[in-house]
C-alpha positions as CSV (number, residue, x, y, z in Angstrom):
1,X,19.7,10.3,-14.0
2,X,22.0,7.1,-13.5
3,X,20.2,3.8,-12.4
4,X,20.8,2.8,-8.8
5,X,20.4,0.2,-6.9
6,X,19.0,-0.5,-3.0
7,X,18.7,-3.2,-1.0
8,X,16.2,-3.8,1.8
9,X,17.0,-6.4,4.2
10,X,13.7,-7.6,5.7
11,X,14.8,-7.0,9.7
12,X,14.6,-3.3,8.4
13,X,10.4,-3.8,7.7
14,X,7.9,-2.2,9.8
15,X,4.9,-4.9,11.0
16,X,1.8,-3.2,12.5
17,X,-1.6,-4.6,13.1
18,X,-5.1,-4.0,11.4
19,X,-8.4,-5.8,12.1
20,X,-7.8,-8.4,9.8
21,X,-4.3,-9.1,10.8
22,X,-0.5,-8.0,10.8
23,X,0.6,-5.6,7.7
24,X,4.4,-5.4,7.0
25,X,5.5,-2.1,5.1
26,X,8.3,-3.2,3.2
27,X,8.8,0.1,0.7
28,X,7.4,3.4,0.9
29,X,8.0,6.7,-0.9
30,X,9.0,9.4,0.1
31,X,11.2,7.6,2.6
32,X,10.0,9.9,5.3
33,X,6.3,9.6,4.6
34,X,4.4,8.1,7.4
35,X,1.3,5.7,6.3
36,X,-0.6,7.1,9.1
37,X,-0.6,10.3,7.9
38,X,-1.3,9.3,4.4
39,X,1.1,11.7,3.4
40,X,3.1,9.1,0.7
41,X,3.0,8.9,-2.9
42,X,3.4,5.0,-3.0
43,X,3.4,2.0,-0.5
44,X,4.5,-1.8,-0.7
45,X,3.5,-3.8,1.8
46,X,2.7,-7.1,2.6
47,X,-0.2,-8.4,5.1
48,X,-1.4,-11.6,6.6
49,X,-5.3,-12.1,6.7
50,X,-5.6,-13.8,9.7
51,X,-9.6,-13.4,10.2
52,X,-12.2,-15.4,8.0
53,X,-13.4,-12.1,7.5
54,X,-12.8,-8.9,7.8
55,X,-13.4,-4.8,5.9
56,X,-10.2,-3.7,4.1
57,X,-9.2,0.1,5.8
58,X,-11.1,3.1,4.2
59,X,-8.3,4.9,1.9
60,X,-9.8,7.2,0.0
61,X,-8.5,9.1,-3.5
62,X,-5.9,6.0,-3.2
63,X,-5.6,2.7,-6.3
64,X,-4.5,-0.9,-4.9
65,X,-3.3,-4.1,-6.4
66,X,-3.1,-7.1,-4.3
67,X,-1.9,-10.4,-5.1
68,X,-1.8,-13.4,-3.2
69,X,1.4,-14.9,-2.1
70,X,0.2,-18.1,-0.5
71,X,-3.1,-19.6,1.0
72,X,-6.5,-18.2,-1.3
73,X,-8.3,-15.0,-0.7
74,X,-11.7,-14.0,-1.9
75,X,-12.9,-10.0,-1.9
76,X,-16.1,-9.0,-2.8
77,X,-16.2,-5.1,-3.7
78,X,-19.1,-3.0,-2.9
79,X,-21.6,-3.8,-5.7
80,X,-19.7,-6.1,-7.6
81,X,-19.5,-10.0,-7.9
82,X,-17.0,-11.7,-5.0
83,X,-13.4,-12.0,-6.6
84,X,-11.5,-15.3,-5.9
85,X,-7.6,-14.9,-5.9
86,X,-5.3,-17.9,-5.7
87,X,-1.4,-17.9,-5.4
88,X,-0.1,-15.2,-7.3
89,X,-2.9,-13.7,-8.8
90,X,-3.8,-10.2,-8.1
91,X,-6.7,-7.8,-8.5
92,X,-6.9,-4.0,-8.4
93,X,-9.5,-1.5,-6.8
94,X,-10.1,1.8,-5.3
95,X,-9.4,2.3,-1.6
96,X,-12.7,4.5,-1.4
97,X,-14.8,1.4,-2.0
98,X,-16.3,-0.8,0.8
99,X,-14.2,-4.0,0.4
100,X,-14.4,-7.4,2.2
101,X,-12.0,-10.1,2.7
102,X,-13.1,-14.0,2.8
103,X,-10.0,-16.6,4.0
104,X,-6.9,-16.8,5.2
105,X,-3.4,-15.9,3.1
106,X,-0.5,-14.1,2.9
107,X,-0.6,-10.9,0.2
108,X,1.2,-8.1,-1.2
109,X,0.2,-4.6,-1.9
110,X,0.5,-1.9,-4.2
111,X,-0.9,1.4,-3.0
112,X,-0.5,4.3,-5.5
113,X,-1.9,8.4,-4.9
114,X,-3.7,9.8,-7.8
115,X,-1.4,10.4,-10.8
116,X,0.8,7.5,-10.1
117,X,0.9,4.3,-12.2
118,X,2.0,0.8,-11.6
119,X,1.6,-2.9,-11.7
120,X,2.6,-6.0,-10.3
121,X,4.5,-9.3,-12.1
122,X,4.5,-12.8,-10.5
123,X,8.4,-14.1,-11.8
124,X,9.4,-17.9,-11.7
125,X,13.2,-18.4,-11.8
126,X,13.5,-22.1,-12.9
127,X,16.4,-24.0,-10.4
128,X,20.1,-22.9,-11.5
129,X,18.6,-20.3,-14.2
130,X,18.9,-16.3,-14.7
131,X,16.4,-14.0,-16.3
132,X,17.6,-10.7,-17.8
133,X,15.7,-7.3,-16.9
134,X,16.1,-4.7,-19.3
135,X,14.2,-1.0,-19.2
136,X,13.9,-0.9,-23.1
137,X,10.1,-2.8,-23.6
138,X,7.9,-0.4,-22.9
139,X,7.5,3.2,-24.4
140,X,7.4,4.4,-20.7
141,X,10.3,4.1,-18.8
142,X,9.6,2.9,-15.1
143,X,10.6,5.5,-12.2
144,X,11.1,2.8,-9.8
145,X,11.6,-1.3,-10.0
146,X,11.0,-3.4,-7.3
147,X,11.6,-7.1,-6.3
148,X,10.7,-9.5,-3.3
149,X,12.3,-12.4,-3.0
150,X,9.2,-14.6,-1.7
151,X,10.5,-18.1,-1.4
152,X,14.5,-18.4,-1.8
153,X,17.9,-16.7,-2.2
154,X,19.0,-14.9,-5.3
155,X,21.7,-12.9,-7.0
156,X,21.6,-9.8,-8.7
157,X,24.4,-9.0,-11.5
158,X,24.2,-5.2,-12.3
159,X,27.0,-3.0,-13.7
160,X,29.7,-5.6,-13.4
161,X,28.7,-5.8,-9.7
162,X,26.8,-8.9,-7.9
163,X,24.3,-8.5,-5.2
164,X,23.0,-11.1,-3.0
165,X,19.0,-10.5,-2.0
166,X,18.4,-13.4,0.9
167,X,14.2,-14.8,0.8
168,X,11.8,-12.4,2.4
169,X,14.4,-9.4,1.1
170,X,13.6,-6.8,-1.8
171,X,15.7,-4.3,-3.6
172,X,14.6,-1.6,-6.1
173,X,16.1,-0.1,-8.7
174,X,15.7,3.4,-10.0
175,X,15.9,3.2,-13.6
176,X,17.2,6.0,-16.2
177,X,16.1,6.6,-20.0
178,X,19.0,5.2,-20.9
179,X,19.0,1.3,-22.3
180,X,19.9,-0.6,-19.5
181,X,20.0,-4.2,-18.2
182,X,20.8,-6.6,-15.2
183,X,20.4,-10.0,-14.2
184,X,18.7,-11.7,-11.5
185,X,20.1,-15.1,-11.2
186,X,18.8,-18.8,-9.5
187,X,21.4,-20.7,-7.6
188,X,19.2,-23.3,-6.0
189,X,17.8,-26.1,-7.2
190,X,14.4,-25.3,-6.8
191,X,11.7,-23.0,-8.2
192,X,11.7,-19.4,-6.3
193,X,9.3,-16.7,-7.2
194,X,10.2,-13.3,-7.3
195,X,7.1,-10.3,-7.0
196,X,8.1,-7.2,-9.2
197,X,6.1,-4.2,-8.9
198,X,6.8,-1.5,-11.1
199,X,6.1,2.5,-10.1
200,X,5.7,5.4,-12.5
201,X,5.2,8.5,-11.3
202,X,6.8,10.9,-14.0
203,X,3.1,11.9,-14.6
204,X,1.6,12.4,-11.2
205,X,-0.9,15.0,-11.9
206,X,-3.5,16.7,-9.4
207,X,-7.2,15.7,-9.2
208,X,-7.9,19.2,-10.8
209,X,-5.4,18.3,-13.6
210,X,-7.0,14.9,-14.3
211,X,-10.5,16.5,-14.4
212,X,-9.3,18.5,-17.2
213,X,-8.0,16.4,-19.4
214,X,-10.9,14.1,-19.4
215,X,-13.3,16.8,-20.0
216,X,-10.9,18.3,-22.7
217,X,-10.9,14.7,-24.4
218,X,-14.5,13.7,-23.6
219,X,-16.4,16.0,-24.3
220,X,-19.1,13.9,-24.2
221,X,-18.5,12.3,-20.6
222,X,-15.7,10.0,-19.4
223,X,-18.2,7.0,-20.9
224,X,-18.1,8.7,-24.3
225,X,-16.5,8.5,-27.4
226,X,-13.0,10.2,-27.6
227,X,-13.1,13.5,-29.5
228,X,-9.5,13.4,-30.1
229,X,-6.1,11.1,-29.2
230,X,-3.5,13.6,-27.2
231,X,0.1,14.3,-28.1
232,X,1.8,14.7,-24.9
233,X,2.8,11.8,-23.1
234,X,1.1,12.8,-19.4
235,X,-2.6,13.5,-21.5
236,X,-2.3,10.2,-23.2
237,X,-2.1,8.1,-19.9
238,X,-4.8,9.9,-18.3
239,X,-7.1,9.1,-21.6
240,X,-5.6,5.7,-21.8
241,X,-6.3,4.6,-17.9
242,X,-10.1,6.1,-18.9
243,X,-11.0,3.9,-21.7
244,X,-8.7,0.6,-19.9
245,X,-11.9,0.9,-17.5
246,X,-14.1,-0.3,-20.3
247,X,-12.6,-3.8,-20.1
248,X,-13.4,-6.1,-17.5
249,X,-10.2,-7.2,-15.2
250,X,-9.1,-11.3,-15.3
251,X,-11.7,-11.4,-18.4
252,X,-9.8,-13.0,-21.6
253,X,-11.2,-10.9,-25.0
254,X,-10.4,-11.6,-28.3
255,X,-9.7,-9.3,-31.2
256,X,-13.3,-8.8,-32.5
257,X,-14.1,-8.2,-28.7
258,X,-11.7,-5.5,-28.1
259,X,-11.8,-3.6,-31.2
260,X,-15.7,-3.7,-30.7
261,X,-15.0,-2.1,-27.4
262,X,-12.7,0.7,-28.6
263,X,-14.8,1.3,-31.8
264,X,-17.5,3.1,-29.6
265,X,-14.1,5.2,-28.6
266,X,-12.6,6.5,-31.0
267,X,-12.2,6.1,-34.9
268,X,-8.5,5.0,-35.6
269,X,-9.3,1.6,-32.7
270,X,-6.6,-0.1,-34.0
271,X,-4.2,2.7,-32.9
272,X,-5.9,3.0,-29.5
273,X,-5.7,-1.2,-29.0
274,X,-2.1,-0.7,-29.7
275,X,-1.5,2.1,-27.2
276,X,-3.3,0.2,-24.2
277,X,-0.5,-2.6,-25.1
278,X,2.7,-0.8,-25.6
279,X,1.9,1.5,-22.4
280,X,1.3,-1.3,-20.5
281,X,-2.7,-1.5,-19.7
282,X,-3.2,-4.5,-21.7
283,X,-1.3,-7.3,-22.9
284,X,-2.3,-10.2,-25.5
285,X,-0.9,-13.7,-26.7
286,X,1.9,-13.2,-30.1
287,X,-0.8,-14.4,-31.9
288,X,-3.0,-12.0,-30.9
289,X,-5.7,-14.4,-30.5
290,X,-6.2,-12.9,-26.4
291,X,-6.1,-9.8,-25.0
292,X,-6.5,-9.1,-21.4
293,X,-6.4,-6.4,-19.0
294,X,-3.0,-5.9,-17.3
């Protein structure tokens, strides 16, 4: 597959209103899929909390990740401790949980079906810079790249041809297996931030599928040690997004910590810690003196 690229101007959005506010869908895949219907694989979206408070919709069998664009935004999960989220930080959650919203701010979502994988990345383009993209970090090649120009007017350089992405505009690229790179360049002179959410859905897999797996693997229970580490790629995510949910989201560990975690896991830890960072559940400082939950 050769990497493409789309741009999507923001009078093309869709803004609808929920009891908390006004939602703008600004991506969603398949292009035909309708959100009412809940018939699509994965959304982006971005929504202003206008209430003080107000109950997130009921979306069940559906995985978010939020993260504040402006203003600060507190959401307490059902049974858990109230999260606080300031510019650009993000949290991630079920849809099937009961989830409140405390203060006023502009966010953006990622809403993935079961099988599908992604995250979101808060980029600062320093005035009159460029950063390069490139699809060759990670193990697992992205389907789908996407970025929002939050606050200011970029430029995009990609196979020798130049895009221009105006504020409040995104554009996505498709990426192949094949090393590949492009540039997203800073003309002002000022800071602008840039949201990138990346979507992988090579290994969407069926609830029935999922179930397998982890009873294949853990024999003992999901909570349980790992009997043994898979060989194909779709069976390792699966195990791998199973023990991520041993670590505790926005909490910095350090080496003891982790491998402490992952020695109740499995045996070879060290192999296992390494996994979680090159497939993109965890990441830590060069001198591996933090690790964190990505």
């Amino acid at each position: 597959m050769e990497s493409k690229i789309e741009i999507v101007k923001k009078e093309e959005f869709k803004t609808s209103s929920w009891s908390g506010g006004t939602t703008t869908q600004l991506l969603i895949y398949p292009k035909e899929a309708q959100y009412d219907e809940r018939n699509f694989k994965w959304r982006i979206s971005s929504a202003k909390v206008e209430a003080e408070e107000s109950t997130f919709t009921h979306l069940p069998g559906i995985s978010r990740i939020i993260m504040v664009i402006d203003g600060k935004l507190f959401l307490e999960h059902e049974g858990k401790e109230k999260i606080s989220l300031e510019p650009f930080q993000q949290d991630s959650f079920m849809g099937d949980i009961t989830t409140k919203s405390f203060g006023k701010c502009t966010d953006f979502n990622l809403m993935m079906k079961k099988g599908h994988t992604g995250k979101l990345e808060a980029l600062v383009l320093d005035p009159k810079s460029q950063i390069k993209i490139t699809n060759e970090d990670s193990k697992v090649y992205s389907t789908t790249d996407v970025f929002y120009a939050v606050n200011g007017d970029i430029e995009v350089k990609f196979k020798n041809k130049q895009f221009e992405i105006q504020k409040g505009d995104l554009f996505y690229i498709e990426m192949s297996k094949d090393k590949e790179e492009f540039y997203i360049l800073n003309k002002e002179d000022k800071e602008i931030n840039i949201i990138k959410a990346v979507i992988d859905d090579r290994y969407a897999i069926t609830e029935k599928e999922e179930e397998e797996i982890l009873n294949k693997y853990f024999k003992e229970g999901i909570d349980g040690p790992l009997s043994t580490f898979p060989v194909k790629e779709k069976r390792k995510l699966v195990v791998l997004k199973n023990i991520i949910k041993r670590f505790e989201y926005g909490k910095i560990y350090n080496e003891k910590e982790v491998n402490n975690i992952l020695k109740n896991v499995y045996s070879d830890y060290v192999m296992i810690r390494r996994c979680l960072i090159d497939y993109g559940f965890m990441d830590r400082k060069n001198d591996g003196s933090e690790y964190w939950v990505e």
